[in-house]
N, C-alpha and C positions, 0 to 999 in steps of 0.2 A: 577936719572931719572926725578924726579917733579920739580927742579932747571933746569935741562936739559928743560921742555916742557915748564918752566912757561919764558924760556931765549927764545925761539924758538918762543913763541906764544905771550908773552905779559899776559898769563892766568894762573892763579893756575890750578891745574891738581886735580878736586874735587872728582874723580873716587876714593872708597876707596881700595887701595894695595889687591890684593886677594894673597891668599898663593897655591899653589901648594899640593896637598897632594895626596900621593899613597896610593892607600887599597889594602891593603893585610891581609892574616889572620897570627897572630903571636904566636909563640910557647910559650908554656909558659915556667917560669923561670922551674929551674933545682928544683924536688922536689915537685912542683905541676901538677895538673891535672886538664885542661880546660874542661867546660864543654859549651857548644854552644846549645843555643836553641833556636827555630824557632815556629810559628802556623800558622794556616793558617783556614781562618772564612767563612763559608757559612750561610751569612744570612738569604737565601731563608729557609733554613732548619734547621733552630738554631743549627750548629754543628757546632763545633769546631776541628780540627788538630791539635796534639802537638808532636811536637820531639825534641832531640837533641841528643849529641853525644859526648863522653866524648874522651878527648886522652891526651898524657904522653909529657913527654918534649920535644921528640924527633920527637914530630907533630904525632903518630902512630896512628891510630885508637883501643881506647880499647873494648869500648863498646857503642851501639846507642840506642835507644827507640824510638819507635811512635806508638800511637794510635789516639782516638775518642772520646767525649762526649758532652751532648748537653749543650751549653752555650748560651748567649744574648749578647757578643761582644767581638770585640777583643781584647780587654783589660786583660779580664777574661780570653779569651785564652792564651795568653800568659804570664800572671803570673800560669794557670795550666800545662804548658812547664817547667815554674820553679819549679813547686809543685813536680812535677814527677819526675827533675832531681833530685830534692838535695832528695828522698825517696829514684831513682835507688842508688844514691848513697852512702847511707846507708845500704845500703842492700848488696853493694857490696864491704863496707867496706871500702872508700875512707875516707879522709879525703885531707887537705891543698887544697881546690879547689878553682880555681879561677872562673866566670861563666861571659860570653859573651850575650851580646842581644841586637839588632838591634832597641827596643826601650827605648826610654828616659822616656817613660809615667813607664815603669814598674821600673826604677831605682827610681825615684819622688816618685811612689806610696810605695815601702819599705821605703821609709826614711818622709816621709809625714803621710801617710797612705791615704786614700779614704773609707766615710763612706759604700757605698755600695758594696765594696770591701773587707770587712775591714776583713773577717773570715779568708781568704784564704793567704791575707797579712802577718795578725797578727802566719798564720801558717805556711808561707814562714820563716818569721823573726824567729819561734824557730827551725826551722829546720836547717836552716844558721847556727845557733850556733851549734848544735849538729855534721856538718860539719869542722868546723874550714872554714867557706866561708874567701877568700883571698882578696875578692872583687867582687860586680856585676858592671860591667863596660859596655859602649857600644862598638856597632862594626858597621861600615855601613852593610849595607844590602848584597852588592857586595860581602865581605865577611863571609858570614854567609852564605853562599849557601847550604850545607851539611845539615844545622838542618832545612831550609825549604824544603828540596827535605824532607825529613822523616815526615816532617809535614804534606805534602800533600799527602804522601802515606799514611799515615797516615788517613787523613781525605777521601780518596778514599773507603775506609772499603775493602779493598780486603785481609785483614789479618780477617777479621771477629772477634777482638781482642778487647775490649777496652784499651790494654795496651801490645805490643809486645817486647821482649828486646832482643836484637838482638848484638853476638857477635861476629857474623862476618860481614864484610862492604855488603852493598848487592851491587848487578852490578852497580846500576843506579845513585852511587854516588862514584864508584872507580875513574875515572879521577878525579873529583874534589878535593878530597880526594889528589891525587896526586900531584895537582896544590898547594895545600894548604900546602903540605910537603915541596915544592920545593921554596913557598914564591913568587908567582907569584903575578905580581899588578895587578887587574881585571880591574883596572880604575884609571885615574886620576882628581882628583875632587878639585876644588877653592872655598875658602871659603875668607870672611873677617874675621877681629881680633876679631870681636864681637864672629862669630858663633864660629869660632877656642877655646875661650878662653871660651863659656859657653862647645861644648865637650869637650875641656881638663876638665874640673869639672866633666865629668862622666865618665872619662878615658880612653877615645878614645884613642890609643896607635897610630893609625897612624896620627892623628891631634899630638899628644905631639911629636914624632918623626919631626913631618912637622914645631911644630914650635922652635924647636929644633935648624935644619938648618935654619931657619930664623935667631936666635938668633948667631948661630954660625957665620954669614954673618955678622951680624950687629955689636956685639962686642967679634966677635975674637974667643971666647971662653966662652958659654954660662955654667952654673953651672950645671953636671950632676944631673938627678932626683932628681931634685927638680919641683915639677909642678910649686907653686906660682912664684918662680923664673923666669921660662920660662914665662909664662904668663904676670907678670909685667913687662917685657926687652922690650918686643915687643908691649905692651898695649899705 
């Protein structure tokens, strides 16, 4: 195509390649259990939402959580989404979990730290282990619908709960839930190699799939799971 515009125009073609990528939410491997979490921040009120929602290979819903407590951003809120998962998850005796989250600041912050963060971090990180965590990876937003609908119920206080765990799906997330069983794409989103290749480093599973089929375009047959592989074909 850039040999094509630069033959037709006289011009190199300096737009750079966007990639194509479908989101969707992905089931996890055979043996573990995903767990998805979401918040959601009221500044006016220094409060914070947190939920998420854990489910089995076969996309089921096993078990949810969401509540309330007062925080100073959303940062904090959404490492105590994590705080609460991997505890519900102890408590309910899981292990081999994988954990999903829609931001990149909280993946940076376990593996960095952040001094004003650093209690609840440093208490994320030994609980991870106490888990057998498989990995905290991102997810777009589009798909992560589920743990912010809990999140905001959550922050609604109509549970009157600081912490409610919830083993059955409630109404107002059964379609989604549904969508999400069935692998439905919410959206399709274009990125460049730059953005493509820093999510692949936090495990975007639909960017690694997306550049995937790039690579498989490009030469033939790109090296299953291997990420630096993928990323270096197409870099």
């Amino acid at each position: 195509m850039a040999v094509e515009f630069k033959l037709l125009t006289g011009k190199e073609n300096t737009r750079p390649e966007k990639i194509p990528i479908n989101v969707n939410w992905n089931k996890p491997s055979r043996g573990l259990i995903k767990l998805n979490i979401g918040a959601s921040f009221n500044e006016d009120q220094s409060l914070y939402g947190f939920g998420g929602v854990f489910k089995d290979n076969y996309g089921q819903w096993i078990v949810g959580f969401h509540g309330n407590t007062p925080g100073t951003s959303a940062l904090q809120a959404k490492l105590m989404a994590l705080n609460i998962g991997l505890k519900t998850a102890i408590r309910q005796g899981f292990t081999k979990l994988e954990v999903e989250t829609d931001s990149t600041d909280v993946i940076t912050c376990l593996d960095n730290g952040i001094i004003l963060l650093d209690d609840i971090i440093n208490e994320c990180r030994l609980l991870m282990g106490q888990v057998k965590i498989q990995g905290v990876h991102h997810i777009f937003r589009e798909a992560n619908k589920p743990a912010h609908m809990l999140a905001k119920e959550g922050l609604s206080g109509n549970n009157n709960m600081d912490l409610n765990v919830i083993y059955y799906a409630p109404y107002f997330v059964t379609n989604i839930l549904k969508s999400d069983y069935e692998g439905k794409t919410y959206a399709v989103r274009f990125f460049n190699k730059d953005v493509c290749s820093r999510l692949a480093a936090f495990g975007n599973k639909n960017i690694l799939r997306g550049m995937l089929l790039v690579c498989n375009n490009q030469v033939g047959n790109a090296p299953p799971g291997n990420m630096n592989n993928i990323i270096s074909t197409i870099s």
